[in-house]
N, C-alpha and C positions, 0 to 999 in steps of 0.2 A: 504493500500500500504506500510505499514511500517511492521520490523521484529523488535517489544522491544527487548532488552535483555539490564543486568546490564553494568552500566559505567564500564572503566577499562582504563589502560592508556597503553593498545595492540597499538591503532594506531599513538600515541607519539612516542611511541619505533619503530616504523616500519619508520616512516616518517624520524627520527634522523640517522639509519643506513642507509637508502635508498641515506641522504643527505651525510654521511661521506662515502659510495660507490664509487658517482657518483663525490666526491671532488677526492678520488682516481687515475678516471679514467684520469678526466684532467690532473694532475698532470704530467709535461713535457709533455706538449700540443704542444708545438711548435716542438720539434724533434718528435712526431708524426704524425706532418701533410706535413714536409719536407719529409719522409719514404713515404708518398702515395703519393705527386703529381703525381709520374706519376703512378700508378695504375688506373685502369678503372671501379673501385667500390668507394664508398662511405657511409658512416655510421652514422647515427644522434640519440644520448638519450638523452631525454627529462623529465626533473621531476620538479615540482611543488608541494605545498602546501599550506595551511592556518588553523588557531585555531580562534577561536574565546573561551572567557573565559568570565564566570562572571554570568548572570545572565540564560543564555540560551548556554551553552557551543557544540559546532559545532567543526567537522572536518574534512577535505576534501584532499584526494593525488591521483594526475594524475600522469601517467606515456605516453610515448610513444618511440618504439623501429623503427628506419625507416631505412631501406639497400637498396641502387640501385646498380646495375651493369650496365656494357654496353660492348658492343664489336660489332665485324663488323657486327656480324649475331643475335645478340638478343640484347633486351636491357628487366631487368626486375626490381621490387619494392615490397617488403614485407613491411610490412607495418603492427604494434601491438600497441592497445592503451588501456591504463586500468584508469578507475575513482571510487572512493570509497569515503564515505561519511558520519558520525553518524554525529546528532544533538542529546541532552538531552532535554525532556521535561521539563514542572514543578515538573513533580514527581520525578524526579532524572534519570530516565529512557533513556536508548540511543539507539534512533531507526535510523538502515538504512534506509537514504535519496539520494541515490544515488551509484549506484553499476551499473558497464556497462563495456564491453570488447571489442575489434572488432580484427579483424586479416584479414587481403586482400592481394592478389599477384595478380601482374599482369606481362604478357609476352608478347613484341614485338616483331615482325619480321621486319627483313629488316629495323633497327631505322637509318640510314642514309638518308631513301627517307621520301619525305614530308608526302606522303600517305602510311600507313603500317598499314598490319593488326592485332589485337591483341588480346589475352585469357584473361579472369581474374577471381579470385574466391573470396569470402567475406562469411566470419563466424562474428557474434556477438550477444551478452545478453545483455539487456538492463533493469534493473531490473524496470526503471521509467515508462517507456514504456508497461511494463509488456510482456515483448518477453522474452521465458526461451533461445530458439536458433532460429536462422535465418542463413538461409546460403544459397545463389546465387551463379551460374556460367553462363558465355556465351563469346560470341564473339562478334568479331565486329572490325571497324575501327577507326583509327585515323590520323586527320594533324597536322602535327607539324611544325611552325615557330620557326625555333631555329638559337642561338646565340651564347649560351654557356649552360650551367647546371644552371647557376643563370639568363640567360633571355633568357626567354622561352614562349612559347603560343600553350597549346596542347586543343584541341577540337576533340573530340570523341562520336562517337555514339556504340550502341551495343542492346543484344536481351541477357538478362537475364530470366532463368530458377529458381526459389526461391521458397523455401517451410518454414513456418512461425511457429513456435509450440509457444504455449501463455502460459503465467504463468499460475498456478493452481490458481482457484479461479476467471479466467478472468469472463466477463461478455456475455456468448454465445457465445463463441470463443474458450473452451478446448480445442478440436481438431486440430491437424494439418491443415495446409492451404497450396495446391500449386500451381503457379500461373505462369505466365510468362509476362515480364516488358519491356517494352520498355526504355532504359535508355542513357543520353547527360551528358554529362561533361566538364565543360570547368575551364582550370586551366590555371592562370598566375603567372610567378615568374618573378621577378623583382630587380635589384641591383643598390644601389644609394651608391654615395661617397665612388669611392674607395672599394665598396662591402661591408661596414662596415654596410652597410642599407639593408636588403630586406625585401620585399612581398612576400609572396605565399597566394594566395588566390585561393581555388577551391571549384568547386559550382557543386550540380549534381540534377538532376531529372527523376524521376523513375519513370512511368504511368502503369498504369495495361495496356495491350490490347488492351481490349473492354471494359475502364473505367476509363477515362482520369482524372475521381473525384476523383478516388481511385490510389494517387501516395505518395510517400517517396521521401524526398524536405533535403538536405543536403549542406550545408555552412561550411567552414573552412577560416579564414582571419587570417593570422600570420604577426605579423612585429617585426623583429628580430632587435637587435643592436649588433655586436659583441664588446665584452669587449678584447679577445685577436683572434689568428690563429684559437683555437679552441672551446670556450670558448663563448657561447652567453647568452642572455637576451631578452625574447620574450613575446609577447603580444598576444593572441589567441583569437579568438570569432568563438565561434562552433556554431551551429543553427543546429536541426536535426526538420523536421515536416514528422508525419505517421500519415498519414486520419482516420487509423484503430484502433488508440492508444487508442482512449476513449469506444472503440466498447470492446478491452480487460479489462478492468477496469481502466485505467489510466486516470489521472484526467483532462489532457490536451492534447490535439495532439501534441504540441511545448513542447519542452526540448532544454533549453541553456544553458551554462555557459561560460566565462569569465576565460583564467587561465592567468599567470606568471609565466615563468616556466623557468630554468638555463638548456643550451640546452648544449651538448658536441659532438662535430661534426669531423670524424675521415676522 
């Protein structure tokens, strides 16, 4: 499940610009967020890192890109997240240990009433997993208890359509796979003190069909602190479980990690 190739200091250099970037963008945070209040869109990037050094030298950079809009007649979410990963062996050797992408949009109708119907599409690679591409579309409905944009309670159902291509080398799995999914979601956002606190926690499960054993199990729990307007500090714990993941050569069904990650929210 690993690609060797020689040490090099590529993902220092990428992590160090990524970080002097993303200080750029804040920079006069505050007369960028008086500019949008009243706009009906919103913008959130997301970057983290870690090194470890010394006797087992590791590297690890998330990223994630999130845009909503709303209006009387739609409301929609794109949504891009990227994780990248070398650890060195004993022999000096630096092998990928985690490389993964996803990209999703989703489209409302009618987001004023409680009950509205919605579209949504999902691409991602999972190198852990050993999925080269993955990529779902369907329909479906959702209710929403809403408050505000930061307290919220959406639960949704839908019928996704997914076709699954597996890394080279999976274990009886080459071939494409397409299937159709049964799929619930239920997300909560939440704002304490002043908004300086929130939750977003959203939780999905994915069933085959006619194969209730055979489903895709996905957890997201964020707890942000804002430091300024724009400006946060957040706490993530991901959880992805694929029943199929050991069927392609991956060592595990479950895949989690842990970020911290300096958020910029427009």
């Amino acid at each position: 499940m690993t690609s060797p190739r020689r040490g090099g200091s590529g993902p220092w250099r990428a992590l160090v610009s990524a970080l002097v970037f993303a200080a750029g963008l804040t920079a006069g945070g505050d007369a960028a967020v008086a500019q949008s209040q009243d706009r009906d869109w919103k913008a959130e990037g997301e970057l983290g890192g870690n090194f470890f050094f010394g006797n087992r030298e590791q590297t690890q950079v998330s990223s994630r890109v999130l845009v909503e809009r709303a209006d009387s007649l739609f409301e929609s979410a794109s949504e891009f997240r990227f994780a990248y990963g070398e650890a060195t062996d004993r022999d000096g050797i630096r092998e990928v240990n985690r490389r993964n992408w996803a990209a999703s949009a989703s489209l409302d109708f009618r987001p004023t009433e409680r009950y509205r119907p919605f579209v949504s599409g999902r691409m991602e690679s999972a190198f852990e997993r050993r999925i080269a591409l993955r990529y779902n579309a369907g329909a479906g409905f959702r209710v929403s208890w809403d408050r505000d944009r930061r307290n919220r309670v959406d639960l949704s159902a839908s019928i996704l359509a997914e076709r699954t291509y597996a890394r080279e080398g999976g274990r009886g799995t080459e071939e494409d796979v397409g299937l159709a999914r049964w799929s619930s979601n239920l997300r909560i956002r939440r704002a304490y003190l002043d908004n300086r606190f929130t939750l977003d926690s959203n939780n999905s499960y994915r069933p085959v069909f006619d194969s209730f054993g055979n489903y895709t199990l996905s957890t997201r729990n964020a707890f942000s602190y804002s430091l300024t307007e724009v400006v946060a500090l957040r706490l993530t714990v991901i959880t992805d479980f694929d029943s199929g993941a050991q069927e392609r050569g991956a060592e595990t069904n479950r895949d989690g990690q842990i970020q911290i990650t300096l958020v910029a929210r427009f």
